[in-house]
ZAVEXLUM-483566 format. One line per 4 residues: number of its first residue (from 0); their letters; for each residue x, y, z of N, C-alpha, C. Coordinates in steps of 0.05 Angstrom, whole numbers, plus 32768, in hexadecimal, padded with zeros to 4 digits. Layout:
NUM) A) X Y Z X Y Z X Y Z  ...;
***
This chain:
0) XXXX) 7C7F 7F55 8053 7C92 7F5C 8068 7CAE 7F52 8061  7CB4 7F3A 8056 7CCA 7F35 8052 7CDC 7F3A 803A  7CC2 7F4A 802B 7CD0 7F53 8013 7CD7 7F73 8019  7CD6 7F7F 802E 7CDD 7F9C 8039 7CF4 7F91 8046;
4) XXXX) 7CF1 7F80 805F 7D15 7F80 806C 7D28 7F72 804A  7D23 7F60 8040 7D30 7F59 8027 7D43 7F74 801C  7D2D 7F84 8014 7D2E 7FA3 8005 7D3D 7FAC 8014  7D36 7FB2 8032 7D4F 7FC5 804B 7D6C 7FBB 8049;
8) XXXX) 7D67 7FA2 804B 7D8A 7F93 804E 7D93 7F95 8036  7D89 7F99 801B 7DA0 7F99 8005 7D99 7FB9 8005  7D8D 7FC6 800D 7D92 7FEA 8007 7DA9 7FEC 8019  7DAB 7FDC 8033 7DC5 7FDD 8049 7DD8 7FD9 8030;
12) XXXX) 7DDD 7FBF 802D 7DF3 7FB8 8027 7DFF 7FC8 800D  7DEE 7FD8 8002 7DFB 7FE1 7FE7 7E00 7FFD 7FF7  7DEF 8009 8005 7DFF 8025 8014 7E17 801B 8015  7E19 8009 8032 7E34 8003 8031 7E4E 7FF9 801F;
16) XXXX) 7E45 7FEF 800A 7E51 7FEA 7FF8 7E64 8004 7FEF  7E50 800E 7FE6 7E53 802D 7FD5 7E62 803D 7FE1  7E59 8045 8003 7E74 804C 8012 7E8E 804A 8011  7E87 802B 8011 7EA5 8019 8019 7EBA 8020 7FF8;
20) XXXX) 7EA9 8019 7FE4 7EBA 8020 7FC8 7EBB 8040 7FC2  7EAF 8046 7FC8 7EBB 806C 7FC9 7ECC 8079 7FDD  7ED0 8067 7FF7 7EEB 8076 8004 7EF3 805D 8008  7EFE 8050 7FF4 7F12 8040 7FF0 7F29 8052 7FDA;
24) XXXX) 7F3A 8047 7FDA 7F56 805E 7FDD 7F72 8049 7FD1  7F74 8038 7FC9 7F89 8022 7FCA 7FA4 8032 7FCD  7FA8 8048 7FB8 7FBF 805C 7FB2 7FCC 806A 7FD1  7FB3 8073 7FE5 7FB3 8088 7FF3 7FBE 807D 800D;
28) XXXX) 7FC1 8060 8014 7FD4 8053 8026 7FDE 803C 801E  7FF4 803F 801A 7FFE 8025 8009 8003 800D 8023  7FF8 7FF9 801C 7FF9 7FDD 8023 800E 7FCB 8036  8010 7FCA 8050 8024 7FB3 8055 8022 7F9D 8056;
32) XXXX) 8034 7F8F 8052 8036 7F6F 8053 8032 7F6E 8071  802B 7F4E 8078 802B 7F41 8093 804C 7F4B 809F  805B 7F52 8089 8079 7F4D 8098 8081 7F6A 8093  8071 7F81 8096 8076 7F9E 809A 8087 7FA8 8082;
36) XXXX) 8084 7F99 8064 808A 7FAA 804D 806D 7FAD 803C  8075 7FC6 8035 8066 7FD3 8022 8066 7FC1 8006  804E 7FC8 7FFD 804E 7FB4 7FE9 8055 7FCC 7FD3  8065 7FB4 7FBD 8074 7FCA 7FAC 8059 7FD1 7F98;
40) XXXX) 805C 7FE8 7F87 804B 7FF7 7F73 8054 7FEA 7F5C  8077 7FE9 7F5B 807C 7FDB 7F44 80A0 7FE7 7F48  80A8 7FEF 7F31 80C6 7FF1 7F31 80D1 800F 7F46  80B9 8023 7F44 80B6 8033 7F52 80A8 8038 7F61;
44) XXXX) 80B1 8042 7F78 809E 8038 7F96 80A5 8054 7FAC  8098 806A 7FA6 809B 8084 7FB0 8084 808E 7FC8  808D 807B 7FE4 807C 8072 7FF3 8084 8096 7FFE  808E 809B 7FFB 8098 80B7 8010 8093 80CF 7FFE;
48) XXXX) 807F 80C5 7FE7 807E 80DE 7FD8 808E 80F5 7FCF  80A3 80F8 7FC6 80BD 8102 7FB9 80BB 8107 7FA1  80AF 80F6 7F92 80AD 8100 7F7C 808D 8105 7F6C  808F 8113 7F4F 8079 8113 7F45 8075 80FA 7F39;
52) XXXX) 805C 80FA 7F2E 8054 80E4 7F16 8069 80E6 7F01  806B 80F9 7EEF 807D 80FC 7EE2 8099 80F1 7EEA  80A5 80FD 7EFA 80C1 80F0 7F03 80C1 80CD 7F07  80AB 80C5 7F0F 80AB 80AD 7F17 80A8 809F 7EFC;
56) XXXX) 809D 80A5 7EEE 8097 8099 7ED4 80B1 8098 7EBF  80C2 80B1 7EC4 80E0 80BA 7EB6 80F0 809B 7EC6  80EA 809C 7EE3 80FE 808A 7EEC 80FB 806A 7EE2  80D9 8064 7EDB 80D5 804D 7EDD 80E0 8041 7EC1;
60) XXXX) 80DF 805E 7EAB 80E5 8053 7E94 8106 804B 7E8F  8110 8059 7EA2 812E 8051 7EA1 8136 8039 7EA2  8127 8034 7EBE 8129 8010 7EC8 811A 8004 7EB9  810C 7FFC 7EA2 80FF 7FF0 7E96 8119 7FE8 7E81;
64) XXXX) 811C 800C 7E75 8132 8003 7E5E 8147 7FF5 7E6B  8153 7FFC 7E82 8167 7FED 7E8B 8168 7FCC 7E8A  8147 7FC8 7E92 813F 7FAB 7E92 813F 7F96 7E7C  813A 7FA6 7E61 8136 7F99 7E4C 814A 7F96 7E3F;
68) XXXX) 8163 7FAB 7E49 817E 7FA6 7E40 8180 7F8E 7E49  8191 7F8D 7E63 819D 7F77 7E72 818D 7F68 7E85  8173 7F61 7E8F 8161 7F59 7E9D 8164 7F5C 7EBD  8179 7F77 7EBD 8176 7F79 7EE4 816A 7F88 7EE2;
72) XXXX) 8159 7F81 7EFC 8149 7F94 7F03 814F 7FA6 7F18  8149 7FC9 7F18 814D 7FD7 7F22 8133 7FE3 7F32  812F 7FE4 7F47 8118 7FEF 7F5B 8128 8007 7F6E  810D 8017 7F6C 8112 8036 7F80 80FB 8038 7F98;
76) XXXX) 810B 803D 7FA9 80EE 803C 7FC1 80F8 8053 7FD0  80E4 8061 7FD7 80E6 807D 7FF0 80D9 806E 8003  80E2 806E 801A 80D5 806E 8036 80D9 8084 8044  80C0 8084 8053 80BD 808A 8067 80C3 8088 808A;
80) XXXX) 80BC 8065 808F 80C3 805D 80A5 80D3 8039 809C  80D7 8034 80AA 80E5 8019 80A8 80D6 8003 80BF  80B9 800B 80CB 80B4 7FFB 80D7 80BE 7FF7 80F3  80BE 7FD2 80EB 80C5 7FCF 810C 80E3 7FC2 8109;
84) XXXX) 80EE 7FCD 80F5 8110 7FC1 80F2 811E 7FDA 8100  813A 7FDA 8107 8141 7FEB 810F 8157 7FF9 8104  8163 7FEC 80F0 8176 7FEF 80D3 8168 7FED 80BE  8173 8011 80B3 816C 8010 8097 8178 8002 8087;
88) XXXX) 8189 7FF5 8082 8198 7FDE 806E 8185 7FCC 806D  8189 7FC0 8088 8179 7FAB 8085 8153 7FA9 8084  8149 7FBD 8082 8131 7FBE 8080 8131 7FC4 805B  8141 7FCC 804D 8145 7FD0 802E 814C 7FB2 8026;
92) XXXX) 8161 7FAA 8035 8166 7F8D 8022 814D 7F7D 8029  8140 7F79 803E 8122 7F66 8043 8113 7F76 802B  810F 7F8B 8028 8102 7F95 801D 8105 7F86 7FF5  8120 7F8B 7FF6 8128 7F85 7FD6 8123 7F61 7FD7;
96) XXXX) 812D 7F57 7FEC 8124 7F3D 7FE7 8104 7F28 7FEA  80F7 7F42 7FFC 80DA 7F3B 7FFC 80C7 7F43 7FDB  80D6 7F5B 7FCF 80C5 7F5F 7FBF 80D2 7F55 7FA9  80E9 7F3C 7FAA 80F4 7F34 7F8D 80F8 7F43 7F79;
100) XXXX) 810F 7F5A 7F81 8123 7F6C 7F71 8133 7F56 7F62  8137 7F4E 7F40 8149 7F46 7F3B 8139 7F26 7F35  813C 7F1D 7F22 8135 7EFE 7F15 8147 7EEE 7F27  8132 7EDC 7F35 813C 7EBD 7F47 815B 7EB9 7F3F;
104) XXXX) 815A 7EAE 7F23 816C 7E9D 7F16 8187 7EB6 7F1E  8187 7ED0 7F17 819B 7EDC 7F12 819B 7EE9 7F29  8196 7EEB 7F43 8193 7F00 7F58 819F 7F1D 7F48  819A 7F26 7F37 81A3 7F40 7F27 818A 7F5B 7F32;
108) XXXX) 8185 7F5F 7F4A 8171 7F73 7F4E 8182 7F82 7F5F  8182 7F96 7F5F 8189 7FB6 7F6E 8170 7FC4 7F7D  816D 7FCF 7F85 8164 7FDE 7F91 816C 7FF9 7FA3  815E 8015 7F9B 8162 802A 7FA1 814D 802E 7FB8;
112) XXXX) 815D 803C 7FD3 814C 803A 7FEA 8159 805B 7FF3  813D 8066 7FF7 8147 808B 7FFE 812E 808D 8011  813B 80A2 8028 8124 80A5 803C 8131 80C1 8049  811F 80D3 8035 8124 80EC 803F 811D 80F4 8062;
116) XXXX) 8108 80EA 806A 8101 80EF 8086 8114 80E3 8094  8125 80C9 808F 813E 80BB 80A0 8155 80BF 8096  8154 80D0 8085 816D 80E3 8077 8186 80CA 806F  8175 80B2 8063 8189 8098 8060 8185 8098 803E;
120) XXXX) 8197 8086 802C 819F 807C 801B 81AB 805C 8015  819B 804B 8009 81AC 8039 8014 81A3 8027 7FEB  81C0 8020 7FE2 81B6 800D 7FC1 81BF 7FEE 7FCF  81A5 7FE5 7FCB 81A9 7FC8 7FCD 81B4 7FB6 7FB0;
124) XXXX) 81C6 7FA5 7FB9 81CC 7F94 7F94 81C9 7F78 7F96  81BC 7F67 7F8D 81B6 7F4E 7F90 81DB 7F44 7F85  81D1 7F2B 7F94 81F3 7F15 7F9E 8201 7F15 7F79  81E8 7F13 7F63 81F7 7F15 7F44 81F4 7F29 7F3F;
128) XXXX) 81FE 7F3F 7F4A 820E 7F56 7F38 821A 7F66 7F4C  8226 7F58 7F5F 8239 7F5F 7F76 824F 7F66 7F66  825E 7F55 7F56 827A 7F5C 7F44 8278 7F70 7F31  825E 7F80 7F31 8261 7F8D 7F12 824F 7FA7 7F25;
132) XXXX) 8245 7FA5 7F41 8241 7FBC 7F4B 824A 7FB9 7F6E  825C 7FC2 7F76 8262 7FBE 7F96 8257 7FD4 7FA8  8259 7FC9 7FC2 824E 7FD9 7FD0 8262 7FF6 7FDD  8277 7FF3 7FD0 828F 800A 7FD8 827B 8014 7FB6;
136) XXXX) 827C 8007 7FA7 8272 801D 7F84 8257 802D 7F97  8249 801A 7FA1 8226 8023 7FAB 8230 8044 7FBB  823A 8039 7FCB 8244 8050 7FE3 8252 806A 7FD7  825C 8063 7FC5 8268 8080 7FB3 8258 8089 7F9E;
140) XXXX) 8241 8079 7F93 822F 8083 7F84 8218 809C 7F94  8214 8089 7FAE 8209 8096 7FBC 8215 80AD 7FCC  822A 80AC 7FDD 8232 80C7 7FDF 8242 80E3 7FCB  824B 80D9 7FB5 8257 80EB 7F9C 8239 80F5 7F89;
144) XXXX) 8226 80E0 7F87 821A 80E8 7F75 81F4 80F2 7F81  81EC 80E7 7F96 81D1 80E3 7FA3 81CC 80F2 7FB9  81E0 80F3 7FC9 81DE 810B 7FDF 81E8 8125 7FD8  81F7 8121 7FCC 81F3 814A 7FCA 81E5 8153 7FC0;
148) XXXX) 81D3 813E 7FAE 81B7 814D 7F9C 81A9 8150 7FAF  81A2 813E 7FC6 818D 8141 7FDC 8196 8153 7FEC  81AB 815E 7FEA 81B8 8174 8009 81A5 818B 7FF6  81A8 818B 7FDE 819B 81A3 7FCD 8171 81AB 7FD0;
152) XXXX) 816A 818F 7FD5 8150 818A 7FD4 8144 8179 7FB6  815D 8178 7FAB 8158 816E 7F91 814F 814B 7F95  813A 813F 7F9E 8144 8121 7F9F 813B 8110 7F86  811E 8121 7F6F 8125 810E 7F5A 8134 810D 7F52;
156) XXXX) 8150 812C 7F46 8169 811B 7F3B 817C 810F 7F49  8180 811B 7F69 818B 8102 7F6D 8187 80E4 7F67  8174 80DC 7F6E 8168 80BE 7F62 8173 80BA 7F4B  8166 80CE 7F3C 816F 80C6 7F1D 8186 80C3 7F1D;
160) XXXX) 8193 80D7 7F23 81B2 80D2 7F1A 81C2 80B6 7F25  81BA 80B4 7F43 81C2 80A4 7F4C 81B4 8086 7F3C  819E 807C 7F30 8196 8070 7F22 81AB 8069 7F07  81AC 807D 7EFD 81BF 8083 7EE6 81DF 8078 7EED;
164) XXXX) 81E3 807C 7F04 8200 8077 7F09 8206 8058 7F0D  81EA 804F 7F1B 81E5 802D 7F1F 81E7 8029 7F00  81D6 8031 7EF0 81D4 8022 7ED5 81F4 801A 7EC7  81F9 8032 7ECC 821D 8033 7EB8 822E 8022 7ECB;
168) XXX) 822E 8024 7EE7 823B 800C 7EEE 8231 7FF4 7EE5  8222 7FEA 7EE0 8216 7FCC 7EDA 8220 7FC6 7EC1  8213 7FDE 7EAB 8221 7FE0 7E98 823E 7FD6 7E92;
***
């Protein structure tokens, strides 16, 4: 007898097991922190789905090379919602400083923040590379070079380009 309930409870527990690891999904809702950010993927973070694999992969290699040049780091994030903040600025800079855009020592991290559904744009620049990228440069990158690609529907090159335009300023 007790080698049948034995048998029942681990045939339970592996059903459920097996369930549980086949509609498990990690990709298919990405993760929030206790403090309502998404946990990053890595340099590219296309929570709003905008782009392909491909494009995202074009973008990540940019910011890589960019990285191994000069060691700032550059991050791209699409949102969707912003939570329970009520400014998109400030839900991008928590964001760039929760997910440590940019090496401690050098605050040198940027961050690209686009949210087609809140029709916002916003480049975050860590406090070391304020002199070599400003937020009047950010604001004209973004409206000369990022929004008229998106008035088009175009938003991987906007990104890109707008990506591209961060690089040569830093540059």
């Amino acid at each position: 007898m007790k080698n049948i309930v034995l048998s029942i409870a681990i045939l339970l527990i592996l059903c459920f097991g097996c369930f549980y690891f086949l509609s498990y999904n990690p990709g298919k809702y990405p993760q929030k922190s206790k403090l309502n950010f998404l946990e990053p993927r890595g340099y590219i973070n296309d929570f709003e789905d905008l782009l392909t694999e491909c494009e995202e992969n074009t973008l990540l290699m940019i910011t890589q090379l960019h990285e191994t040049k000069t060691t700032n780091q550059i991050a791209v994030v699409t949102l969707d919602s912003i939570y329970k903040y009520t400014d998109f600025e400030q839900y991008t800079l928590a964001i760039a400083n929760n997910w440590g855009v940019g090496t401690k020592e050098k605050d040198n991290g940027v961050l690209i923040a686009v949210s087609k559904k809140m029709r916002k744009v916003r480049i975050q620049v860590g406090d070391g590379l304020l002199n070599t990228l400003t937020n009047q440069e950010c604001q004209f990158i973004i409206d000369s070079t990022i929004i008229p690609l998106f008035k088009t529907g175009n938003y991987y090159e906007g990104i890109s380009t707008g990506l591209n335009a961060v690089i040569d300023e830093l540059n």
